[in-house]
C-alpha positions in Angstrom: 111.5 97.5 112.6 109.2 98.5 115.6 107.7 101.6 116.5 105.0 102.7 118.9 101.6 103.3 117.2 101.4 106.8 119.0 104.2 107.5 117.5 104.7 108.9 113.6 104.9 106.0 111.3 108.6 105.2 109.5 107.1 103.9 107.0 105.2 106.8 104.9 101.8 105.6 105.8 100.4 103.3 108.6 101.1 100.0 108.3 98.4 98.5 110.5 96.0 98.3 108.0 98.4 96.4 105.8 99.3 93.8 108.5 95.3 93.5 109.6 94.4 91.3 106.3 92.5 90.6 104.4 88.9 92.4 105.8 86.1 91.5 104.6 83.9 94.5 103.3 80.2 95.3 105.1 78.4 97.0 102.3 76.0 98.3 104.3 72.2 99.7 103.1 70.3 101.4 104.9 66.8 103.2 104.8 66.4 106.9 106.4 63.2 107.5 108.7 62.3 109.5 105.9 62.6 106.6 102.7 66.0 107.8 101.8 68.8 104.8 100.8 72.2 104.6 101.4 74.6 102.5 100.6 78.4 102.3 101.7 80.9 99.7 102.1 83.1 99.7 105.6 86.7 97.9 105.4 86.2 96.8 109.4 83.4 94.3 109.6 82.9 90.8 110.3 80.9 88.3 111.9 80.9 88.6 115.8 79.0 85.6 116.6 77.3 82.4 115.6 74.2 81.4 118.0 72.6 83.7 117.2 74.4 85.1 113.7 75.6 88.6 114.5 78.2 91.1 112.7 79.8 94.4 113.0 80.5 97.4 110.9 82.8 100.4 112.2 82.3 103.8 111.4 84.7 106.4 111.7 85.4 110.0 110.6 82.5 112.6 110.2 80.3 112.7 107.4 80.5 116.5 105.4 77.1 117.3 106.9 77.3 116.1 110.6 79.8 114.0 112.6 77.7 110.8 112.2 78.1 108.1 109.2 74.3 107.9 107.4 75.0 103.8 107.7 74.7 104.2 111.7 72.5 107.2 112.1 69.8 105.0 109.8 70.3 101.5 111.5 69.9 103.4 114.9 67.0 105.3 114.6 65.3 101.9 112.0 66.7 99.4 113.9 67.6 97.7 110.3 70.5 97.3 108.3 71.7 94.8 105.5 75.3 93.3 104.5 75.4 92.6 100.8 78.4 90.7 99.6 80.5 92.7 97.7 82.3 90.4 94.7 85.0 91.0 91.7 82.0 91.7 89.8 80.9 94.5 91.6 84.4 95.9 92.3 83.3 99.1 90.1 79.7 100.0 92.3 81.3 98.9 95.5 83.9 101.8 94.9 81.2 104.2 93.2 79.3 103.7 96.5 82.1 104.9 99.0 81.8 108.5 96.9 81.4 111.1 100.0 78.1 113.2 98.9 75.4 114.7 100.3 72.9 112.7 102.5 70.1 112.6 100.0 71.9 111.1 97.7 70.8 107.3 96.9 74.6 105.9 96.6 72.5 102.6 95.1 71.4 104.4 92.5 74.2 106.4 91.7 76.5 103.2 91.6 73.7 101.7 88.9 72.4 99.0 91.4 68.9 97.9 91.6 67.4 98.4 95.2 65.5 94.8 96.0 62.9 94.2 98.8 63.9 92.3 101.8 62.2 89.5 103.5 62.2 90.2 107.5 62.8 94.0 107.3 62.5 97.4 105.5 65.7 98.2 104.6 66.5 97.6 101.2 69.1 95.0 99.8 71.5 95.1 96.5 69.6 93.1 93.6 72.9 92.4 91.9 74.7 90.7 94.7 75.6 87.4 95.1 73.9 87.4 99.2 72.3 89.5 101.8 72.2 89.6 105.4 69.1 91.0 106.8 69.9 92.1 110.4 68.2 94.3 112.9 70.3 96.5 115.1 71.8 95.5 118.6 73.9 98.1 120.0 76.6 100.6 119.4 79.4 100.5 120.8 81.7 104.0 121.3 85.4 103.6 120.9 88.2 106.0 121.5 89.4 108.7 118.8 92.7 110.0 118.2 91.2 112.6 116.1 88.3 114.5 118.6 86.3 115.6 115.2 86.4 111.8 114.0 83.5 109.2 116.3 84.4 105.9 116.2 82.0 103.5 116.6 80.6 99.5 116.0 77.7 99.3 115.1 76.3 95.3 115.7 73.4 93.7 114.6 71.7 90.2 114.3 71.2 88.5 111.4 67.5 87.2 111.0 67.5 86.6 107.3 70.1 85.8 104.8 69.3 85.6 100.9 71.6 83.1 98.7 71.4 83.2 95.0 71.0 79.8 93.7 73.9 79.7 91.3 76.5 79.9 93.7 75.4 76.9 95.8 77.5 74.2 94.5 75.5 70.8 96.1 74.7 71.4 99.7 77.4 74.1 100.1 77.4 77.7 99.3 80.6 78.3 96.4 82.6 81.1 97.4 84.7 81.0 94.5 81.6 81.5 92.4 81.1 84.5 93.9 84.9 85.4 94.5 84.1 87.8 97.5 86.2 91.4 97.8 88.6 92.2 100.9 90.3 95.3 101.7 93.7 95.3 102.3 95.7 98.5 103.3 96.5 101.6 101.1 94.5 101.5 98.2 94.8 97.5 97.6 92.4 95.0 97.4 91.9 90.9 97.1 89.6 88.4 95.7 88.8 85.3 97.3 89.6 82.6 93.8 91.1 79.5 95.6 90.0 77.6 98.9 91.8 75.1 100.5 90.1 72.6 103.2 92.5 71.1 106.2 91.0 69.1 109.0 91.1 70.2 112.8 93.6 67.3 114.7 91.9 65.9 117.2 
């Protein structure tokens, strides 16, 4: 099978996002200008960069009161935003989170999480989960749209602070099958991180 992505799909629906796996999930926090929190998890994120730490979350699609996600419109105009690591344990609020509703609506609430101080910055993290990344924003970066009503965008930021809970650091190394991290995969799919393997780079 091939086909040209500008073309219709043979298959009923697009497989790109089933081929593109598995991604990672950005839940993303914010805080408004005015104190208001939000809380949604993007399927295209990922760490960009290493010295210093930075990642990216995409938004695309309007929101239902404005053409702008709240997750970019907040980490713009507060220069903050955090990653907080969505896990199998938190499968049910990570989904309650991506509800589409009204912009004062505190999705961290609403999904039953407890909103926790960070160190570096005001945004708030998740209590519940297993890490955070504090980062303060970088830049956006504007991408094309197929759809002229839906933005696309990256939004990028630095990571200046990262919380670890203690019982998923198994000696000197952080367990990820403690915390058996979510990723998206295409349709309505998803994945859990329960097995690692290690192999060594030849030389």
């Amino acid at each position: 099978m091939f086909y040209k992505t500008s073309d219709p799909p043979p298959l009923p629906h697009r497989p790109f996002k089933s081929l593109v796996v598995p991604r990672p999930i950005g839940w993303i926090s914010t805080i408004s200008t005015d104190g208001r929190i939000n809380l949604a998890p993007y399927s295209f994120y990922n760490a960009v960069g290493d010295d210093p730490p930075m990642v990216m979350f995409c938004t695309n699609g309007p929101h239902k009161e404005g053409p702008l996600k709240d997750s970019r419109i907040n980490a713009e105009e507060t220069g903050e935003f955090v990653v907080n690591l969505a896990s199998y344990d938190l499968r049910e609020q990570m989904n309650e989170s991506s509800r589409h509703v009204e912009r004062d609506v505190d999705e961290m609430a609403l999904a039953g999480l407890e909103a926790a101080p960070c160190n570096l910055i005001k945004a708030p993290r998740v209590k519940e989960a297993a890490a955070n990344l504090e980062c303060v924003y970088l830049q956006t970066v504007e991408m094309p749209s197929w759809n002229p009503e839906h933005v696309n965008s990256m939004v990028i930021g630095e990571v200046v602070g990262i919380h670890i809970r203690d019982d998923v650091i198994t000696g000197d190394r952080v367990d990820i099958t403690k915390i058996r991290p979510l990723a998206r995969m295409g349709y309505l799919d998803y994945a859990v991180v329960n097995e690692v393997f290690t192999m060594k780079r030849p030389r």
